[in-house]
C-alpha positions as CSV (number, residue, x, y, z in Angstrom):
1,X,-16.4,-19.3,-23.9
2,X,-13.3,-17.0,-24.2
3,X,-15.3,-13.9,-24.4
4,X,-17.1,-15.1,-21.2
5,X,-13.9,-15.5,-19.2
6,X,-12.4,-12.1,-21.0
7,X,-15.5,-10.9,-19.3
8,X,-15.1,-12.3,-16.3
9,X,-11.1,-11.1,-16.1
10,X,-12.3,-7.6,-16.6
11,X,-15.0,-7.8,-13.8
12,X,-12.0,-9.2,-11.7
13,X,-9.8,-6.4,-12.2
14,X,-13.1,-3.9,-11.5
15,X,-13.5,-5.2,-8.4
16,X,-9.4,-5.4,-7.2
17,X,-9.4,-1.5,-8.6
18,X,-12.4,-0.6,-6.3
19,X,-10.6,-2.2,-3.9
20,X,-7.4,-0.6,-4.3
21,X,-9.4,2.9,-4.2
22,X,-10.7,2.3,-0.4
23,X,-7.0,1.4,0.5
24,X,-5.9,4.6,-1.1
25,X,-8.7,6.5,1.0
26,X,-8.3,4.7,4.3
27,X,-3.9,5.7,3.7
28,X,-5.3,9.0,2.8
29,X,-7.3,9.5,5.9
30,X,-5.4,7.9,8.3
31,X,-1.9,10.1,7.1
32,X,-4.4,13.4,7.6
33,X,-5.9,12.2,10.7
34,X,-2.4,11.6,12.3
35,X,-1.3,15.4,10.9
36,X,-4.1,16.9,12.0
37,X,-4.9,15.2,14.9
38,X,-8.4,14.6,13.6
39,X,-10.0,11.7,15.1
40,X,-13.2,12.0,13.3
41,X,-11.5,11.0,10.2
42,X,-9.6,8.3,12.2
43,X,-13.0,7.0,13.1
44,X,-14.1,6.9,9.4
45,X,-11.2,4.3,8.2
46,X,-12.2,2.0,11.5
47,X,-15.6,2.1,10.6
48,X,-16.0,2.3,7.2
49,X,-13.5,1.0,5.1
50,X,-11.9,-0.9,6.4
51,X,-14.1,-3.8,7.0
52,X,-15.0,-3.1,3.5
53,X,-11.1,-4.3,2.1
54,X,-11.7,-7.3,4.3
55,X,-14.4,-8.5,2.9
56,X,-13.3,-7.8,-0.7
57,X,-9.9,-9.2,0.0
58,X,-11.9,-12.9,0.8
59,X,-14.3,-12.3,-2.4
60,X,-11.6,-11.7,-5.0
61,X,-9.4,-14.7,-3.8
62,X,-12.6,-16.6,-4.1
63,X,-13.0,-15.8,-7.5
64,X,-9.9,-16.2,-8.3
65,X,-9.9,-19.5,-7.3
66,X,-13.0,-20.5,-9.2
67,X,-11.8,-19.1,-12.4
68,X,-8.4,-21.1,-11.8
69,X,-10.4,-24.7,-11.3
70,X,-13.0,-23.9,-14.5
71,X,-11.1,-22.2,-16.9
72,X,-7.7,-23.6,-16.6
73,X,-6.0,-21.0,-18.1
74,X,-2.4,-20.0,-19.4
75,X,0.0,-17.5,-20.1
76,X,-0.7,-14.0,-19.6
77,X,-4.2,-14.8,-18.2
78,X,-2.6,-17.6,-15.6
79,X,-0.3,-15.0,-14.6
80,X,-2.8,-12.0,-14.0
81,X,-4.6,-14.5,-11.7
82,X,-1.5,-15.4,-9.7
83,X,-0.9,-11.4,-9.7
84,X,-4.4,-11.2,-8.1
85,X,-4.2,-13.5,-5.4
86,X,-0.9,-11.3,-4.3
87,X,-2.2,-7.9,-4.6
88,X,-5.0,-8.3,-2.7
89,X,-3.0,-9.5,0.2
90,X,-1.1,-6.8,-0.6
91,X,-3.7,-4.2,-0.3
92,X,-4.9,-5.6,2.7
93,X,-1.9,-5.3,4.6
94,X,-1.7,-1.8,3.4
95,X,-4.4,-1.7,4.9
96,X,-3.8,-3.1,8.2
97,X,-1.5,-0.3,8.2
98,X,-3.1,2.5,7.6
99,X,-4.9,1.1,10.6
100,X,-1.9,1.1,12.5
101,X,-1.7,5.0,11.3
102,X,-4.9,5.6,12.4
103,X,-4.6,4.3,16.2
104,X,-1.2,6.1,16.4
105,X,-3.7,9.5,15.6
106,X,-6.1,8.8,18.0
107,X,-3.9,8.9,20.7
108,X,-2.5,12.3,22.0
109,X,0.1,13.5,20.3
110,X,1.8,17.3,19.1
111,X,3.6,17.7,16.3
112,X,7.5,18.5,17.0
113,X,10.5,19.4,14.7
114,X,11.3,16.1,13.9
115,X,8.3,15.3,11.8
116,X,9.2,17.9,8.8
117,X,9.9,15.2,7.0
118,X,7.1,12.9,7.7
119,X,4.5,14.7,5.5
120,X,7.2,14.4,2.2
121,X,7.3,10.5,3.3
122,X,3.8,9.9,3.4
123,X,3.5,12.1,0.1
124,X,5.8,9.5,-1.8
125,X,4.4,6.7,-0.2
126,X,1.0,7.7,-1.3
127,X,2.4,8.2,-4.7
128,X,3.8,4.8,-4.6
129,X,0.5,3.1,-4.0
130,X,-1.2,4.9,-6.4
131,X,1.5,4.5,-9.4
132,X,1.1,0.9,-8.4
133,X,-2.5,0.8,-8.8
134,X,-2.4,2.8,-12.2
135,X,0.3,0.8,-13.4
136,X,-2.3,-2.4,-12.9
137,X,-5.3,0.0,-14.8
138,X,-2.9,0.2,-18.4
139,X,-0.6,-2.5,-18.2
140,X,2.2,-0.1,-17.9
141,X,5.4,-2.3,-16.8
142,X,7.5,1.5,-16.5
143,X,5.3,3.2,-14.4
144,X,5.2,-0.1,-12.3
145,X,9.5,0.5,-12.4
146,X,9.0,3.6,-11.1
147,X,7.5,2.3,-8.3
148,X,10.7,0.0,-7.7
149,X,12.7,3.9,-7.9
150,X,10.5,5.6,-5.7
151,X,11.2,2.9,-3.0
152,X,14.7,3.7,-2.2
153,X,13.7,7.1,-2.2
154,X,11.2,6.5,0.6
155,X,13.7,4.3,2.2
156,X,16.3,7.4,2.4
157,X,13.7,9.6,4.0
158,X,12.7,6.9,6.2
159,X,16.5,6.8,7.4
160,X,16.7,10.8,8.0
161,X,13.7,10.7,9.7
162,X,15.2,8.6,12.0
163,X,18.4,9.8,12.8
164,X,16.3,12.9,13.2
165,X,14.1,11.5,16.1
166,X,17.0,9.5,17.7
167,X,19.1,13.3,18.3
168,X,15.8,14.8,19.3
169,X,15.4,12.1,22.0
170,X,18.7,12.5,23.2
171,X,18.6,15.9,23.3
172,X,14.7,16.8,25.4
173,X,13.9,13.3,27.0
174,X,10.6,14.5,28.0
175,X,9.7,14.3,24.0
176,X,10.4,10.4,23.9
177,X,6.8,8.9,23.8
178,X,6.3,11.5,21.0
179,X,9.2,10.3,18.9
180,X,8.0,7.2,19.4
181,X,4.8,7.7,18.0
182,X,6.8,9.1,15.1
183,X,8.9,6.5,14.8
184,X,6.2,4.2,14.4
185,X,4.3,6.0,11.7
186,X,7.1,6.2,9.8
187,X,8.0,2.6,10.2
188,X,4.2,1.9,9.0
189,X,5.1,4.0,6.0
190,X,8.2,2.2,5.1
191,X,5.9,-1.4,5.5
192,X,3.5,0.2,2.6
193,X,5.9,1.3,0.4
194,X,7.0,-2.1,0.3
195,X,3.9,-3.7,-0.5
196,X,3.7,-0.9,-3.4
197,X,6.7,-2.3,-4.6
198,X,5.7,-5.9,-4.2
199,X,2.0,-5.2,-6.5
200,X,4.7,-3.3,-9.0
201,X,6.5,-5.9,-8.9
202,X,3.5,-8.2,-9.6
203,X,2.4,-6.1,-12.5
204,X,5.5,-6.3,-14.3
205,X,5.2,-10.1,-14.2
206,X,2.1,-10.0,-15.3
207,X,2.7,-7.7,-17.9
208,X,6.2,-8.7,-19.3
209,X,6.6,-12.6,-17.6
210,X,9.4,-11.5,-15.9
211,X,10.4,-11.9,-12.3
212,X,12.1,-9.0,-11.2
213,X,11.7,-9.8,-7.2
214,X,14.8,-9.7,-5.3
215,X,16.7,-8.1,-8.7
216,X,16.7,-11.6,-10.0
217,X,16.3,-9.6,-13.1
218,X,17.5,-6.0,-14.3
């Protein structure tokens, strides 16, 4: 029976890596599509994969939930379910975002200035997701804490990036609705790299048993 649920555990974590991978495409292509103004690729994360994370995100936390009402389980296999039911929320959302991403690329836009930082914050942010996701592969708790680092970093460039648009608007009104679109990819950014942080944080809980939301612990 224990070798059934093992079984079952590591066909759980199959599927939440697959889906991890299209969220880590649809990011992918909707960072490129806003860069390059490339609406075909836009049109590929609408179409294809997204739909697909939905309906992954409602299968795993359907499993999950079965597993949880047969197997009753504990410890470190309780908490890799409750890490479960989080991530794929999370991944969803990040998602939802790199929707968000997408839409801002299929409407007209030229790149200004202002965005030479925009390409380093999506780089990290990417990074973030994908350290998150590896972290979750070998039950590395550091990598996961590098995640947590990475954060502030994206934060920082977040905040230049900003400040950046804000004297650009100021200075050539006519560019507004551009800096706005800029603004708000840049805000999406920020919005993943904090659900990054919050499937890090979720590994290291599963990993280690301890909570390190909110830096309840160091």
């Amino acid at each position: 029976m224990r070798k059934h649920f093992a079984e079952e555990l590591d066909d759980l974590k199959e599927h939440l890596l697959y889906m991890g991978g299209l969220v880590e495409t649809s990011l992918h292509r909707g960072v490129h599509a806003f860069l390059e103004r490339n609406t075909a690729l836009a049109e590929s994360v609408l179409k294809e994969t997204e739909p697909e994370i939905n309906r992954l995100q409602v299968e795993l936390d359907q499993e999950v939930l079965r597993l949880l009402a047969l197997q009753q389980p504990m410890a470190v296999d309780l908490r890799f379910l409750a890490a479960v039911l989080k991530i794929t929320n999370d991944l969803e959302r990040i998602g939802d975002l790199a929707v968000n991403i997408v839409q801002a690329a299929m409407r007209p836009h030229e790149l200004a200035p202002a965005i030479i930082d925009l390409p380093r914050m999506a780089e990290r942010t990417q990074f973030m997701v994908h350290a998150a996701l590896d972290s979750l592969v070998s039950r590395d708790a550091q990598l996961a804490r590098q995640v947590l680092i990475t954060d502030d970093e994206v934060d920082r460039i977040r905040d230049q990036i900003f400040r950046e648009l804000i004297q650009h608007m100021t200075r050539e009104p006519q560019a507004i609705e551009l800096a706005l679109s800029l603004l708000f990819v840049a805000r999406n950014l920020e919005r993943i790299s904090d659900h990054a942080t919050n499937i890090a944080e979720d590994v290291i809980f599963w990993v280690e048993g301890v909570d390190v939301r909110h830096h309840l612990q160091p």
